[in-house]
Structure formats: C-alpha cells, structure tokens
C-alpha positions in Angstrom: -5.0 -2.2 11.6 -5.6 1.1 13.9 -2.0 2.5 13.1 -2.0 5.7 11.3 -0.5 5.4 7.8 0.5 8.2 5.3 0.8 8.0 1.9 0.8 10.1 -1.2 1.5 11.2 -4.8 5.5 10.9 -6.6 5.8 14.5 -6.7 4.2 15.5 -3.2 1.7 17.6 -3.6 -1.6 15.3 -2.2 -0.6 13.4 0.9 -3.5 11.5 2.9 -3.5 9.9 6.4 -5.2 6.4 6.7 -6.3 5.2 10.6 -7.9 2.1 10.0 -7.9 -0.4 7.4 -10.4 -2.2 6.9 -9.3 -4.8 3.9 -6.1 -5.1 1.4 -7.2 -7.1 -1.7 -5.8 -7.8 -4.9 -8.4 -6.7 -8.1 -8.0 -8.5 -11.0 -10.7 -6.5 -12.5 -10.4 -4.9 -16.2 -11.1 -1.4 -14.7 -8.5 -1.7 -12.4 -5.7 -3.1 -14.3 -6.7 -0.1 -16.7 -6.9 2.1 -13.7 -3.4 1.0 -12.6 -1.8 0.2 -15.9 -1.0 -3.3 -14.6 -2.2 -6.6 -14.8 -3.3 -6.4 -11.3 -3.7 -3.5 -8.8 -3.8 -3.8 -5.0 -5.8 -1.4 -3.1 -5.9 -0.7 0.3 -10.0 -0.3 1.4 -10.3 2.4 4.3 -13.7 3.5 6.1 -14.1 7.2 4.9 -14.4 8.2 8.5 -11.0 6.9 8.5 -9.5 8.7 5.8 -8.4 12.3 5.5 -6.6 14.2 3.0 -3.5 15.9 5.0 -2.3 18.7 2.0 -3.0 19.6 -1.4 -6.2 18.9 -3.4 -6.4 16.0 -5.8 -7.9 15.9 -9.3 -11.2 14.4 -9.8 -12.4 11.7 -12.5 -16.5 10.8 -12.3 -15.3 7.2 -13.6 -18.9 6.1 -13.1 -22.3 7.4 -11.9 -21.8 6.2 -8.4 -17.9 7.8 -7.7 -14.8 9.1 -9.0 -11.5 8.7 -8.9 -8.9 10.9 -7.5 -5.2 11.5 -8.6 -2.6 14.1 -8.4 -3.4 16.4 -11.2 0.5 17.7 -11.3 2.0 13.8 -11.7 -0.7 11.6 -12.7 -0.4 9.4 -9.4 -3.5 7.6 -8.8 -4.3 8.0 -5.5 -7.5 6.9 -4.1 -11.3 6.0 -5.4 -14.5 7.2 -3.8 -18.1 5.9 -4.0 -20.6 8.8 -3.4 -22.7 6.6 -1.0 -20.2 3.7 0.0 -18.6 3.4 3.4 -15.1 2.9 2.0 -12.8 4.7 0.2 -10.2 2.0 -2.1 -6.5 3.4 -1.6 -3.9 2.6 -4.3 -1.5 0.7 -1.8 1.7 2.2 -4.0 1.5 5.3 -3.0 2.1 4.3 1.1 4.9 5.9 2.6 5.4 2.1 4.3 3.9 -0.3 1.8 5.7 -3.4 3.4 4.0 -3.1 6.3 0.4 -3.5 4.8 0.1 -7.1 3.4 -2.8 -8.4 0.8 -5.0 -10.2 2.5 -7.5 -11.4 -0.4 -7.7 -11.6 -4.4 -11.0 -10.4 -5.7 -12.5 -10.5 -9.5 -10.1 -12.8 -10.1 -12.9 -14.3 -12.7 -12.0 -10.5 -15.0 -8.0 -11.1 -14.2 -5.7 -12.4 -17.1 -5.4 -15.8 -17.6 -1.4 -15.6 -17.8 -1.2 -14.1 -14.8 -1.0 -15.9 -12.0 -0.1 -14.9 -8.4 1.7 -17.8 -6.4 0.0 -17.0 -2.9 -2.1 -19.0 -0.1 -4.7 -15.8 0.0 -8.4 -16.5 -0.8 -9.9 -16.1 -4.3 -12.7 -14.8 -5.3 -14.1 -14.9 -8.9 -16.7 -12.6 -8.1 -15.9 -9.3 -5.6 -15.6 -9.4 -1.4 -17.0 -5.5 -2.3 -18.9 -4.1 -5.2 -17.7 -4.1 -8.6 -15.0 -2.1 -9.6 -16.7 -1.2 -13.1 -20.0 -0.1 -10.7 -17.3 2.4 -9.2 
C-alpha cells in the first residue's frame, strides 16, 4: 500500500502519517496482548522512512534495550513502537483514521497467543514471528 494514511491518539494531541505499509499482522504474543490489553493486538508494520509524526510529541517507554514504545502521554493511547536499529516502526492499527481499509494480512506468535482464543480466518500462521520478537522490542 503507497496511500498516505493518518492516524492518531483518542484525545488528538499526536497524529502521524503512514505512506507505505509494509505488513498488517495479527501478534499473539504476551507482550503485546499486555501492550494492548487484549488477547490479540494487530499492528500495522511501516518502513521508518515511511513514517512521520504530523503534531504533537508522544510519550516514550524504553520497553526493552533495543526500542520503546510511544503513546499519547495526555490519554494513554498506544500509538506506535520503535526499534533503535530496525527498519520498521509497528503501528497500533486502532488508532487509524480509516482502519477498514487496512486488512490483516498474517497472524504471527501465534505459539505465545491464548489457547481460547481463536480467530476464524484463512490468513497464514505463524508459531514463531514473520519479524523479530515482540519481547526483543
């Protein structure tokens, strides 16, 4: 996808611009249900040099030793994760301004996802990750 696509925090105050996507997976991972507070999260991933923030400044988490998290330090929105030496930045697909028109195309770590739950799709599956692990991140 080479369609610009906006996005942001509930109250407003961080918006970001995405102009190229380069995968939409499904994590099943343990830091990313925590992350997300549900059993799954789906994350949009976007080259960096595809990515810009377009106003305000997020709030920064150092998550791990190789990145940190971002979110709106006003709502609590998480917004976006960044790996210090990683290509991608992984975009928390509910805070699109047009979600329904970026669809999942993969489930990843679905060997960490809970076994009651259970997505009813034809994607692909991975036990292990199609990038690195979340809990690396």
């Amino acid at each position: 996808m080479h369609e610009a696509m906006t996005g942001g925090c509930l109250c407003g105050g961080v918006r970001y611009v995405a102009t190229e996507v380069f995968d939409v997976v499904y994590c099943h991972c343990a830091t990313c249900r925590r992350r997300s507070g549900a059993p799954v999260s789906l994350n949009l991933i976007v080259p960096k040099a595809a990515f810009a923030l377009v106003q305000g400044e997020p709030s920064r988490f150092r998550s791990s030793a190789v990145g940190e998290r971002c979110f709106c330090g006003t709502c609590g929105t998480p917004l976006f994760f960044v790996e210090d030496d990683g290509p991608f930045v992984s975009v928390s697909h509910g805070t699109l301004d047009q979600a329904s028109r970026v669809l999942p195309k993969a489930h990843q770590w679905t060997g960490d996802g809970l076994s009651w739950f259970v997505l009813h799709d034809h994607l692909p599956r991975f036990a292990d990750g199609r990038l690195s692990h979340p809990a690396r991140r």
